[in-house]
C-alpha positions in Angstrom: 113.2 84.1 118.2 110.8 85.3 115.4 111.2 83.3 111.8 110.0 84.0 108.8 107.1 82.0 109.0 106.2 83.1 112.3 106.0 86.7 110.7 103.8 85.4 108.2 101.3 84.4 110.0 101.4 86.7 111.7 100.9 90.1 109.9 101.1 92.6 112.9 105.1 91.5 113.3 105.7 93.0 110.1 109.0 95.2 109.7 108.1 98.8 109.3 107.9 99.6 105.9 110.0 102.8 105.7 113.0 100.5 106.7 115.5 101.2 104.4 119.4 98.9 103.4 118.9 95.1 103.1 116.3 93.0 105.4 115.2 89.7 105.8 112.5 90.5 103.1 115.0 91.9 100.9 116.8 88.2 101.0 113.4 86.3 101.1 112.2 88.4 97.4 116.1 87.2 96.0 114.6 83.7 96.4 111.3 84.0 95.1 113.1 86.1 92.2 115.5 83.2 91.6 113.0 80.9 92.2 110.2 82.5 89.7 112.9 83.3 87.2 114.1 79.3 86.7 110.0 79.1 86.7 109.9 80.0 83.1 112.1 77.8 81.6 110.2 75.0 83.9 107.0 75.9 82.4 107.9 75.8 79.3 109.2 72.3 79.8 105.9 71.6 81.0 103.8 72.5 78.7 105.9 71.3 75.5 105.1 67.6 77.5 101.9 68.1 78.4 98.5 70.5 77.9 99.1 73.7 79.4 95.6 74.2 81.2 96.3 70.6 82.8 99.9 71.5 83.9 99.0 75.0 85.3 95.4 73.5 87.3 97.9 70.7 88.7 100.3 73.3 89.9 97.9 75.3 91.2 96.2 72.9 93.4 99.4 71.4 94.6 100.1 75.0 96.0 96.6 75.0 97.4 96.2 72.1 99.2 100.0 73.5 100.4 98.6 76.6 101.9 95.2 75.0 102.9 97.6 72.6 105.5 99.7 75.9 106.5 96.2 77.8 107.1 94.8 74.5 109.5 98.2 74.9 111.6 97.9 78.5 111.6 94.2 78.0 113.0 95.2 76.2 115.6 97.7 78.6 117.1 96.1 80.6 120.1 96.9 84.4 118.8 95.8 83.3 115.4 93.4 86.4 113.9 90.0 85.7 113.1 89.5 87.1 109.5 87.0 89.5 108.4 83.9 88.6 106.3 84.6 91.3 103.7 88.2 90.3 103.2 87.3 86.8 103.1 85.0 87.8 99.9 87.9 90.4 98.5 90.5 87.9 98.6 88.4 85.3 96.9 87.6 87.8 94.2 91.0 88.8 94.0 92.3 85.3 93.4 89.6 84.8 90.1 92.2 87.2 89.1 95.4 86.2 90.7 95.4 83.1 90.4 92.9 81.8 87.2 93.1 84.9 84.5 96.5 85.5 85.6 98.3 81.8 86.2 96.2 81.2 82.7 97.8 83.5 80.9 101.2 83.1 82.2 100.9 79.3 81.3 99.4 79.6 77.6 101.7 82.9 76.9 105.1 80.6 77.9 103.4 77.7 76.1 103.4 79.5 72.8 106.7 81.6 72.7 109.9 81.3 74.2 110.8 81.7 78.3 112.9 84.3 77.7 110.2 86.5 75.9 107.9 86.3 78.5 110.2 87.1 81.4 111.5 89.9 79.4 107.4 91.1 78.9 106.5 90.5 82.2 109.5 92.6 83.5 107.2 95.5 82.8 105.0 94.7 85.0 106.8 97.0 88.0 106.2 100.2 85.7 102.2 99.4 85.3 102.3 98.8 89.0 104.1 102.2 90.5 101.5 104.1 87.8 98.2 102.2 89.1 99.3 102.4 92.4 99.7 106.1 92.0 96.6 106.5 90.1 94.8 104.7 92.8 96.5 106.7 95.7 97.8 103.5 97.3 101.3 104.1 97.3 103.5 107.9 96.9 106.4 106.8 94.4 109.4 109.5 95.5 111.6 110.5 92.4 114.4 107.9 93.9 111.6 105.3 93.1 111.0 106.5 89.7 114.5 107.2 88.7 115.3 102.8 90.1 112.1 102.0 88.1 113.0 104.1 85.0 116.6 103.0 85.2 115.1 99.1 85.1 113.1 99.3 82.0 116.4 100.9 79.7 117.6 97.9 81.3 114.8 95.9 80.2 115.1 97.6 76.7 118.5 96.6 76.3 117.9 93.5 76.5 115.1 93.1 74.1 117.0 94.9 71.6 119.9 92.6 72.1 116.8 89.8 71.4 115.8 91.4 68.6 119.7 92.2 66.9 120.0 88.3 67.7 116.4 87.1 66.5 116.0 83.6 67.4 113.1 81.2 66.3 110.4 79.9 68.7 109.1 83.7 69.9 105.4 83.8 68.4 103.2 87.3 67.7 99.8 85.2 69.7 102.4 84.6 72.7 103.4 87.2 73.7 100.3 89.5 73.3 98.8 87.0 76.4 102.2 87.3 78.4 101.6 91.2 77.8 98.0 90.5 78.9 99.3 88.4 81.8 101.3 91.5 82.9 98.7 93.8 83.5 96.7 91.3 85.1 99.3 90.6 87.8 100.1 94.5 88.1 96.5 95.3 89.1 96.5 92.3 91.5 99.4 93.0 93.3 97.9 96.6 93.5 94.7 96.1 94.7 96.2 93.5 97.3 98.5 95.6 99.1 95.8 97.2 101.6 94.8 93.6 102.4 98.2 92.4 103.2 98.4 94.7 106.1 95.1 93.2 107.8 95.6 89.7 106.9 98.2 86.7 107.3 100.4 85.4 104.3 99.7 82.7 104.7 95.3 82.9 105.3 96.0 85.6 102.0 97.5 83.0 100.0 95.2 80.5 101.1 92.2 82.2 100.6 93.3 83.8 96.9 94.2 80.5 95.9 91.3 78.8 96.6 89.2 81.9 94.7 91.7 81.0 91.5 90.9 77.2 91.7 87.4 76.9 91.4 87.6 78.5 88.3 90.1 77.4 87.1 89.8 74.0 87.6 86.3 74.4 85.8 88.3 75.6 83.0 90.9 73.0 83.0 88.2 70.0 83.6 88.5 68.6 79.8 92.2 68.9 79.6 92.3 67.2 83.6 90.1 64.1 81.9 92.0 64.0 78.5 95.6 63.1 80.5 96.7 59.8 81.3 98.1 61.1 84.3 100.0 57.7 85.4 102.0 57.7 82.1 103.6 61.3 83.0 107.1 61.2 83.7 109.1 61.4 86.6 110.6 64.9 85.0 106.8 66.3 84.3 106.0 65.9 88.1 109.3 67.3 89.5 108.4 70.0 86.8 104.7 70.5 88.2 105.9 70.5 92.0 108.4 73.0 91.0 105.7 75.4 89.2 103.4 74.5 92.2 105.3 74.5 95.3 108.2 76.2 94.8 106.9 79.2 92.4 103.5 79.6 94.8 103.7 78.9 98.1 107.9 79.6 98.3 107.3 82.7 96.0 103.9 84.0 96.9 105.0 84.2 101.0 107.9 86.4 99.9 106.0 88.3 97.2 103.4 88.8 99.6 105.6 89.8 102.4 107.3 92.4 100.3 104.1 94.0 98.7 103.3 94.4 102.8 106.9 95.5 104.2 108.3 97.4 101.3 104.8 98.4 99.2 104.5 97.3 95.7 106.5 99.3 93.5 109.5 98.5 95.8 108.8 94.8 95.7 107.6 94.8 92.2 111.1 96.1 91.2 112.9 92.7 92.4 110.7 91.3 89.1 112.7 93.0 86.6 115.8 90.4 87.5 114.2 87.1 86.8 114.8 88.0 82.7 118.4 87.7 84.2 117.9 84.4 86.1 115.5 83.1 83.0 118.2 83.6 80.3 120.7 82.4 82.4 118.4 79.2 82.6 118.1 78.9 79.3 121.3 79.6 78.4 122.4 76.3 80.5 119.5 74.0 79.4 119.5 75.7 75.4 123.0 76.1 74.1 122.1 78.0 71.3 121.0 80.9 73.8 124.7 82.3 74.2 123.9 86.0 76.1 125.4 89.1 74.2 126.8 92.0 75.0 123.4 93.8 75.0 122.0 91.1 77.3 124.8 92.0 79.6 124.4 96.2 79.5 121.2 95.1 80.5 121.6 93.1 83.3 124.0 95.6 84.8 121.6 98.3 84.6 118.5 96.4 85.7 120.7 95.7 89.4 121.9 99.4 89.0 118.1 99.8 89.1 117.3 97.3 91.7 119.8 99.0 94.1 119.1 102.6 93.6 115.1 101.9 94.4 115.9 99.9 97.2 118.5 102.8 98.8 
């Protein structure tokens, strides 16, 4: 019997990507959606507690030391794939962007307005990714795919506007230009990725992206790491950081990665626009003053109503 993981390390077991109806990769980008949309209100918990640079270069060497064990078992296996010098050096590049420009942004962006306004930016991110993949010839968009995507951003738009009939205080001008910033990032990322994905394992692509993320990074985060009295955190700060770390990257990067390769990136990229669902819902239970409108809730139906048609 073939799991999940086995198919990640593996990337000739793949399911075709013209399979159409639900799937095991279908199910395994619900999680990472559910996971990534609770990811913003964690964030944000985080970096209210602590400085954002050191929070996010914690997380994202939790995830890498994560993968880096996952890649040593994966060595050892005797049909493991020997990876290419050139993708070695592209996925490294590609993770400067990924996971250090990218995972910067994210972090500072939530740190300086609410959670809600940056899943709700970063929703967009599925549009800028079916235009740059078309641009780029990577991936043919059909008009079912365009119609899902199109259908996804009203959705989206509803539910901004219901934010902005219902103006609440903590949503700042600087914030969410670098969420905005953050999108695009991830959009070409995810783009330029996809033709990797189908040569290389999740789990050596995660690996490898990571590590090209956290050199920089870590480089960047260096004062803020020094400037922490790291045995004074909190029990809730750590749980927080393993959360962003574990759960949001190695859980949510296998099945985002999986899905750019099975289902291409528009298709996958699509499964984004519900974690402003799951993140309002979060703050909603956490931030009582967040009670969801009716526009929130036009939106959310039309966003699955989008969901489902591009998946059909």
């Amino acid at each position: 019997m073939t799991t999940a993981l086995d198919t990640a390390m593996a990337p000739d077991r793949a399911e075709p990507a013209a399979r159409s109806g639900v799937s095991l990769t279908d199910l395994w980008l619900l999680l990472t959606t559910t996971i990534w949309g609770a990811n913003y209100a964690v964030v944000k918990y985080g970096t209210d507690h602590m400085n954002a640079l050191a929070f996010n270069g914690a997380r994202i060497l939790m995830a890498t030391l994560a993968f880096g064990v996952l890649a040593v078992v994966q060595r050892r296996r005797s049909d493991a794939r020997r990876i290419a010098r050139r993708d070695v050096l592209l996925l490294l590049a590609l993770g400067v962007l990924g996971n250090c420009v990218y995972q910067t942004l994210f972090a500072e962006g939530v740190a300086h307005t609410r959670a809600g306004n940056a899943a709700l930016l970063l929703a967009a991110s599925p549009a800028l990714i079916a235009v740059l993949g078309r641009w780029l010839g990577i991936e043919h968009v059909g008009a079912r795919g365009y119609a899902g995507v199109a259908l996804s951003m009203v959705g989206i738009a509803l539910v901004v506007l219901g934010g902005a009939v219902h103006e609440a205080a903590g949503a700042s001008l600087t914030g969410d230009s670098i969420v905005v910033a953050a999108a695009v990032c991830w959009a070409v990322y995810t783009v330029l990725l996809e033709p990797i994905t189908h040569r290389v394992s999740l789990i050596d692509l995660s690996a490898l992206t990571l590590v090209g993320g956290m050199i920089p990074l870590l480089v960047v985060s260096a004062p803020a790491f020094a400037a922490t009295s790291w045995g004074s955190l909190s029990a809730r700060l750590w749980g927080a950081m393993a959360f962003a770390g574990i759960g949001s990257l190695v859980i949510g990067y296998l099945g985002w990665y999986r899905g750019v390769r099975v289902l291409g990136p528009t298709r996958t990229a699509i499964y984004s626009n519900l974690q402003p669902l799951i993140a309002l819902g979060v703050a909603w239970m956490l931030l009582p003053a967040e009670t969801p409108t009716v526009w929130q809730g036009a939106g959310a139906v039309t966003i699955i109503a989008g969901v489902v048609l591009t998946r059909a």
